[in-house]
C-alpha positions in Angstrom: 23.1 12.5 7.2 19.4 14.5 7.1 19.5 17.6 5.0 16.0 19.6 6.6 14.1 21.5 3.9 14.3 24.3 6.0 17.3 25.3 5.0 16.0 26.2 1.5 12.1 26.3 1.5 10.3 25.6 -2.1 13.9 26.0 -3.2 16.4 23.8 -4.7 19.7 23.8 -2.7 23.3 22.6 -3.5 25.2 20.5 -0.4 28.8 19.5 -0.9 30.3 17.1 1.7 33.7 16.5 2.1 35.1 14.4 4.9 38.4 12.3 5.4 37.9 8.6 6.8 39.9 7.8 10.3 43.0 5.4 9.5 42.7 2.8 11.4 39.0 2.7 12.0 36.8 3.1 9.3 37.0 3.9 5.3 35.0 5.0 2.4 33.6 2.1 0.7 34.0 3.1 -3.6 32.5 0.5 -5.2 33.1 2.1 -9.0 36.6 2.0 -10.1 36.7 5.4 -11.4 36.0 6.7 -8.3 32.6 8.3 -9.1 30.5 6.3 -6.9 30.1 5.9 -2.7 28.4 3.1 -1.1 25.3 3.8 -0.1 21.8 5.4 -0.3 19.9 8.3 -1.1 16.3 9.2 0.0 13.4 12.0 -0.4 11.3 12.1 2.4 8.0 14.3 2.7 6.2 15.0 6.4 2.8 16.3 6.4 2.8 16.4 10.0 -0.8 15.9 12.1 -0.1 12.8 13.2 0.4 11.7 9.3 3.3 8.8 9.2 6.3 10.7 7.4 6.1 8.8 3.3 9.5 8.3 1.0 8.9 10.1 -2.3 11.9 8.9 -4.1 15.2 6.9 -3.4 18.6 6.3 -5.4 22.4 5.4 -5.4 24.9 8.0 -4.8 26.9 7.8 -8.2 27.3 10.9 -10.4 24.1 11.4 -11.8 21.9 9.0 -9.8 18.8 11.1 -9.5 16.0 10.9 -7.0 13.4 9.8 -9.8 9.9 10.0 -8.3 7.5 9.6 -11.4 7.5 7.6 -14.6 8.0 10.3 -16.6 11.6 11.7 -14.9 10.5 14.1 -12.3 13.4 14.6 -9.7 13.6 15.3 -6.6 17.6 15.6 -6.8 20.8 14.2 -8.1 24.5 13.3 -7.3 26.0 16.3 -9.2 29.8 15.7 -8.4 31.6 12.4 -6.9 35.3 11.6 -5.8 35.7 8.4 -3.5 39.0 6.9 -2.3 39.3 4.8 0.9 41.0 8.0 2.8 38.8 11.0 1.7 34.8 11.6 0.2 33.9 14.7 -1.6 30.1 14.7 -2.8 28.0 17.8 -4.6 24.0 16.7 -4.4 21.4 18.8 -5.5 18.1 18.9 -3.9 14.8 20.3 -4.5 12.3 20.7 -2.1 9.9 22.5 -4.3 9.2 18.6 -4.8 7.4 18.3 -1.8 4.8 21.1 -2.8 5.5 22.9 0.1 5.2 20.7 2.4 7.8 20.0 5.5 10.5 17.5 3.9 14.1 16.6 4.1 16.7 14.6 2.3 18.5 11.5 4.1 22.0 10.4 2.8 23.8 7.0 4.0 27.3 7.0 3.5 28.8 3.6 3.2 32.0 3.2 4.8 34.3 -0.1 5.6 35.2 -0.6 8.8 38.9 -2.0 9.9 39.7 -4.4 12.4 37.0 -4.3 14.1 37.8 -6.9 16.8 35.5 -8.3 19.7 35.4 -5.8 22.0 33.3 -3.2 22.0 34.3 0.4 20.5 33.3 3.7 18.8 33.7 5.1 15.7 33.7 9.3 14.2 32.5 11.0 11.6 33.6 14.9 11.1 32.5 16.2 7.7 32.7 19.3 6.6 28.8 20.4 4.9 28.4 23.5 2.5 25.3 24.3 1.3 24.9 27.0 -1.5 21.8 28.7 0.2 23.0 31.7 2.4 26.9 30.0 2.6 26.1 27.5 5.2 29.1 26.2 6.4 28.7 22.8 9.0 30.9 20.8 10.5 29.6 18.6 13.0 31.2 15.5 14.5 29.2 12.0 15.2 29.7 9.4 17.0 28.5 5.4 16.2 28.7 2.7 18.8 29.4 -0.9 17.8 28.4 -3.4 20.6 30.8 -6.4 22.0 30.7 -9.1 19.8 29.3 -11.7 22.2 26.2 -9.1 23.2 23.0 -9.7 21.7 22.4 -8.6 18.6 20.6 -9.3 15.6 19.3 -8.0 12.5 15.7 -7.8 11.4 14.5 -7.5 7.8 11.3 -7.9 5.9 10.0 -9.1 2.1 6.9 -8.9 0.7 5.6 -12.6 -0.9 3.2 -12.3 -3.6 0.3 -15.1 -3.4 -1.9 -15.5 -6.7 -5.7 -14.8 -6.2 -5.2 -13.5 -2.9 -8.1 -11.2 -1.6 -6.9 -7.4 -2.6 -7.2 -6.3 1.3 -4.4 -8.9 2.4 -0.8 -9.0 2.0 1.9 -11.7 2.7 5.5 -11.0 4.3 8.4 -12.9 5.3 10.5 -11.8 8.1 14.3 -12.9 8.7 16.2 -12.9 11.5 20.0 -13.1 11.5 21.9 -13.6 14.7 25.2 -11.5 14.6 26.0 -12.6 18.1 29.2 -14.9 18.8 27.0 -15.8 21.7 23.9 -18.4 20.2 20.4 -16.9 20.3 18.3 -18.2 22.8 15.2 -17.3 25.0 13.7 -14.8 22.5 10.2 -13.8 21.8 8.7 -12.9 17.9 6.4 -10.8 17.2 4.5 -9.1 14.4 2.2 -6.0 15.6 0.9 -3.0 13.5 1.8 0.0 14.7 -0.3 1.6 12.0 -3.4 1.7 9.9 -6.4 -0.9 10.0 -4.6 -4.3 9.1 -4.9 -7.0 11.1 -2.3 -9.7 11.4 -4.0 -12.8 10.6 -1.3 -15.8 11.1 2.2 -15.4 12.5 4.4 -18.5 11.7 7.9 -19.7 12.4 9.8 -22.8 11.8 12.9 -23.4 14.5 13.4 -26.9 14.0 16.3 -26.4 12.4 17.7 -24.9 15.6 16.3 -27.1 18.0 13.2 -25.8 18.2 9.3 -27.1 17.0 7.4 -24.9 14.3 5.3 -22.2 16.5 2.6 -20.0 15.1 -0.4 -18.0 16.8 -3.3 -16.7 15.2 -5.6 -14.0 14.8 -6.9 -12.0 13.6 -5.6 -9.1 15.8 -3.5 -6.2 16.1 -1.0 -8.0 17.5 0.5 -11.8 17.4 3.8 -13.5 19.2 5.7 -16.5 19.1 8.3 -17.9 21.6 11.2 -19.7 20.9 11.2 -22.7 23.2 14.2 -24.9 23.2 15.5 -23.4 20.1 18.8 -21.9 19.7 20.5 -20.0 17.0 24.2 -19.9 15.9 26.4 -16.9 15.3 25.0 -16.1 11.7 22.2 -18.1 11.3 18.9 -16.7 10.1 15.2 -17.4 11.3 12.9 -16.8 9.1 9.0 -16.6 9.6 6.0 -15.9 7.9 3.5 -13.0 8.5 -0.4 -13.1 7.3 -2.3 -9.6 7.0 -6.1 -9.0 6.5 -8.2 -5.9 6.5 -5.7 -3.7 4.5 -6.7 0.1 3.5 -4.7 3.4 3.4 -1.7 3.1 5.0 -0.4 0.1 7.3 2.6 -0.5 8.9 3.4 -3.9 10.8 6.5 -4.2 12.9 8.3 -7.5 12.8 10.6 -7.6 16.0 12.9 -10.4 18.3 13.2 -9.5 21.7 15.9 -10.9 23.6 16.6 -9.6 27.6 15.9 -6.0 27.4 16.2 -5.7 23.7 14.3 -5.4 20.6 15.6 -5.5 17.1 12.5 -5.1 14.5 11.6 -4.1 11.1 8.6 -2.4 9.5 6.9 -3.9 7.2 4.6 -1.0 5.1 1.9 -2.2 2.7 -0.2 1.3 1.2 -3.6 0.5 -0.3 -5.0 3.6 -1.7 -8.8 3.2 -3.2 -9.7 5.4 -6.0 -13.4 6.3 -6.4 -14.2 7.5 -10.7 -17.0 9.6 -11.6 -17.2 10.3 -15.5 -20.1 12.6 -16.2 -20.7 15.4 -19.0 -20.1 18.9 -19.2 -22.9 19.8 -21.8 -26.0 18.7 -21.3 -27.3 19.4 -24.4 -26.0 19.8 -27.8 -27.7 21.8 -30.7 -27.3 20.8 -34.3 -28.8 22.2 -37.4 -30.8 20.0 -40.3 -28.8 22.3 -42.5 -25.3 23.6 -43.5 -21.8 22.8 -42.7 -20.7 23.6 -39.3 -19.3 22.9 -35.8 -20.5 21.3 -32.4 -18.7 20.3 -28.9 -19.5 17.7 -26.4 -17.6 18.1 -23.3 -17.1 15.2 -20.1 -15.0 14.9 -16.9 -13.3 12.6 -15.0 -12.8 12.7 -11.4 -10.5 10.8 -9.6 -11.1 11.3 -5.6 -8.7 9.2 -3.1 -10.8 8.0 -0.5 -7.6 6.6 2.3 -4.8 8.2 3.9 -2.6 6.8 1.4 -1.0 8.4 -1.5 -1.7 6.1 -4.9 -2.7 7.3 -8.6 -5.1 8.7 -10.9 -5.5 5.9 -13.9 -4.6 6.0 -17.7 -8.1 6.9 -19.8 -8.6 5.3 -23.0 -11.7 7.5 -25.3 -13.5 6.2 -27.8 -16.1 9.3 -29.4 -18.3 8.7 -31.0 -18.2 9.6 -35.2 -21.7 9.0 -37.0 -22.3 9.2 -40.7 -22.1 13.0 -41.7 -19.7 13.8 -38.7 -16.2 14.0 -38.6 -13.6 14.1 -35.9 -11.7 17.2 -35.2 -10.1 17.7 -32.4 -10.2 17.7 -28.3 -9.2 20.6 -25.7 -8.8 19.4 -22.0 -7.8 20.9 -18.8 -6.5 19.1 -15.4 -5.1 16.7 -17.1 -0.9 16.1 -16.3 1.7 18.1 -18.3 3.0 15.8 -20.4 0.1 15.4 -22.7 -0.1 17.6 -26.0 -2.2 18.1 -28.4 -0.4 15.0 -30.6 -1.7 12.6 -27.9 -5.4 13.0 -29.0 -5.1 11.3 -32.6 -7.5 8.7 -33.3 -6.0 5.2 -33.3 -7.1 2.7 -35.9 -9.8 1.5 -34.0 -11.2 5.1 -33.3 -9.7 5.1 -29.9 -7.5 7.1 -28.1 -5.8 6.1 -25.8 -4.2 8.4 -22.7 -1.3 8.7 -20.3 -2.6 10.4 -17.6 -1.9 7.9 -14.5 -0.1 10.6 -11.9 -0.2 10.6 -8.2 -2.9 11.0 -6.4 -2.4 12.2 -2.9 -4.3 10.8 0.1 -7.5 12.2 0.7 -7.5 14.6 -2.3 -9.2 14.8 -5.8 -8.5 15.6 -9.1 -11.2 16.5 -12.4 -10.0 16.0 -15.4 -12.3 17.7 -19.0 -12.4 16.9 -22.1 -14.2 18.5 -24.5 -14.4 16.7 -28.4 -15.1 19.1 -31.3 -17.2 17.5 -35.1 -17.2 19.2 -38.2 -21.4 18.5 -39.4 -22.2 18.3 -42.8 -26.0 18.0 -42.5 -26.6 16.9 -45.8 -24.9 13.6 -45.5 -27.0 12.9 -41.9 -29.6 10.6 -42.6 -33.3 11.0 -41.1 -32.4 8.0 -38.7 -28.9 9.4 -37.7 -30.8 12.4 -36.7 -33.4 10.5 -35.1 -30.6 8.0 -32.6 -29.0 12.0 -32.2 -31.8 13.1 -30.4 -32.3 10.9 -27.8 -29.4 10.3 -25.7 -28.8 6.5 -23.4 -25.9 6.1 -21.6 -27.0 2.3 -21.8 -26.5 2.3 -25.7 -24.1 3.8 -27.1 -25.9 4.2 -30.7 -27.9 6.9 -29.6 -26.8 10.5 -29.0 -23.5 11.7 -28.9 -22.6 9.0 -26.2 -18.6 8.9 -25.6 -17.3 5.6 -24.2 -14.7 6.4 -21.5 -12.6 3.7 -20.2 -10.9 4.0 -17.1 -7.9 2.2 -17.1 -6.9 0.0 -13.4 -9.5 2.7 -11.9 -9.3 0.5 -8.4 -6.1 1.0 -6.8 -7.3 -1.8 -4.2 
């Protein structure tokens, strides 16, 4: 069921669903034993529209309380606030916000897991009539779907995907495995595999499956191209039974989307396989250019820096954690740093020196594709001039980037800065 974010713009929204299963078709499926809990998913979904693929901000259960999580420091996009399963009847409360979205066009998708009964061989349909109230202007819905569940001698088969990690493999390629499960009573034969990007700039550099279990020799073509299939020869594939094959990608940046599909007759069954690489240009550079001390007195000075993060692909990724190191010479003492840009959760607290005159910062937060971000920081010193020796003042006055000894030079250290 797709809750649009029309229906409450930059707004959270309240949807309760309640809906009786159909005896002697289908039930609820409540896996918790106190009844708080339905089968199934939850997702967040945001669509920038222009062409842009829609992206999944966040997904969950459907227990009370599973919340739509979207950041590492609890940000929600929504939550299960009410649940009652039994076999014969659902009644679900989710809140939503689709101020999440930052107001841009998204919607919320919940799967409802149900268990169907006697389901037989032939083929047959099943319905779904809930009734949907929403607390934004009353709503009241209550529509009726229908599902069709194919003969179980017609082809049919289901297509997954899994990422394989690969140690010391280039950072523009990816590895996947896809499966294939027959879940025909009729064996699988005659079918085509293919892997194919239907998005993005990868390249699909090896396409691999073994059938000899089935009959069938190990088959592979390779690229690299947009494109890549197999055929399945002599093999053939029990009721159950599971190919699986293996998919080589090169030339991965922004987003990429490969789909994994068997063809069989007239039909395709197929997968997609998404890998994002978002690249994250840094540029650390200082606010003052100057700073002027006196060879006298007690008193103050600032040195101010930024840190911009730009994303340079069409693919959401992350600003980085910042570790800074200031500088303290003899006669100088530490106070204290302002900032601006940087993400909510750091306070004033986070900016204490560490033992080893560092301080290190939580600021990794999304980074959206094709946007940037400046982050400032400006460090305040207490001088007491007297206790500045003639050299001190002397490695003050000239300023290196190169060598940190001289000047006021503050060692910034960027954190994972290359999301590639």
């Amino acid at each position: 069921m797709r809750v649009p974010s029309t229906i409450a713009p930059n707004a959270s929204t309240t949807i309760t669903i309640e809906a009786d299963s159909v005896p002697g078709q289908w039930t609820w499926s409540c896996p918790s034993p106190d009844g708080d809990r339905v089968a199934g998913t939850s997702a967040f979904y945001i669509d920038r529209g222009k062409d842009e693929p829609v992206s999944k901000l966040a997904g969950s259960g459907l227990g009370f309380f599973d919340h739509l999580y979207y950041n590492q420091h609890g940000d929600s996009a929504g939550s299960v606030t009410a649940a009652s399963c039994t076999p014969e009847h659902l009644s679900l409360t989710y809140e939503v916000d689709f101020d999440s979205a930052r107001d841009q066009s998204s919607y919320l998708d919940l799967d409802l897991g149900t268990t169907v009964v006697a389901p037989g061989a032939d083929a047959r349909s099943y319905t779904f009539s809930p009734k949907i109230t929403t607390s934004t202007g009353s709503l009241v819905l209550t529509p009726t779907a229908t599902a069709q569940k194919p003969a179980a001698s017609a082809a049919h088969a289901t297509v997954s995907t899994q990422e394989v990690a690969v140690d010391g493999a280039a950072k523009d390629t990816s590895r996947f495995t896809m499966t294939a499960r027959n879940d025909s009573t009729t064996p699988l034969s005659n079918f085509t595999i293919s892997a194919g990007r239907s998005r993005g700039q990868a390249q699909v550099g090896a396409l691999t499956c073994d059938l000899t279990s089935f009959g069938g020799k190990v088959v592979s073509a390779t690229g690299p191209a947009a494109n890549l299939t197999v055929a399945s020869g002599a093999a053939k594939v029990p009721q159950g039974k599971e190919i699986t094959c293996q998919v080589d990608l090169t030339g991965i940046t922004g987003r990429n989307t490969v789909k994994a599909a068997l063809t069989t007759g007239n039909q395709t069954f197929s997968s997609d396989y998404t890998k994002d690489r978002p690249i994250s240009e840094v540029k650390v550079q200082p606010t003052d250019r100057g700073v002027e001390a006196a060879p006298t007195g007690t008193y103050e000075v600032e040195v101010g820096y930024s840190v911009t993060f730009t994303n340079t692909t069409d693919a959401d990724g992350h600003t980085s954690n910042i570790v800074l190191h200031p500088p303290i010479p003899a006669g100088f003492s530490f106070m204290y740093v302002l900032d601006s840009g940087v993400p909510w959760w750091i306070s004033p607290d986070d900016y204490a020196l560490q033992p080893d005159g560092s301080i290190p910062l939580s600021t990794s937060d999304t980074l959206y594709a094709h946007s940037s971000t400046t982050m400032t920081f400006t460090a305040f010193y207490q001088v007491n001039a007297e206790a500045v020796t003639e050299d001190t003042w002397k490695s003050l006055g000239t300023c290196d980037p190169k060598d940190p000894s001289k000047g006021l030079t503050t060692q910034i250290d960027v954190v994972g800065s290359d999301e590639g």
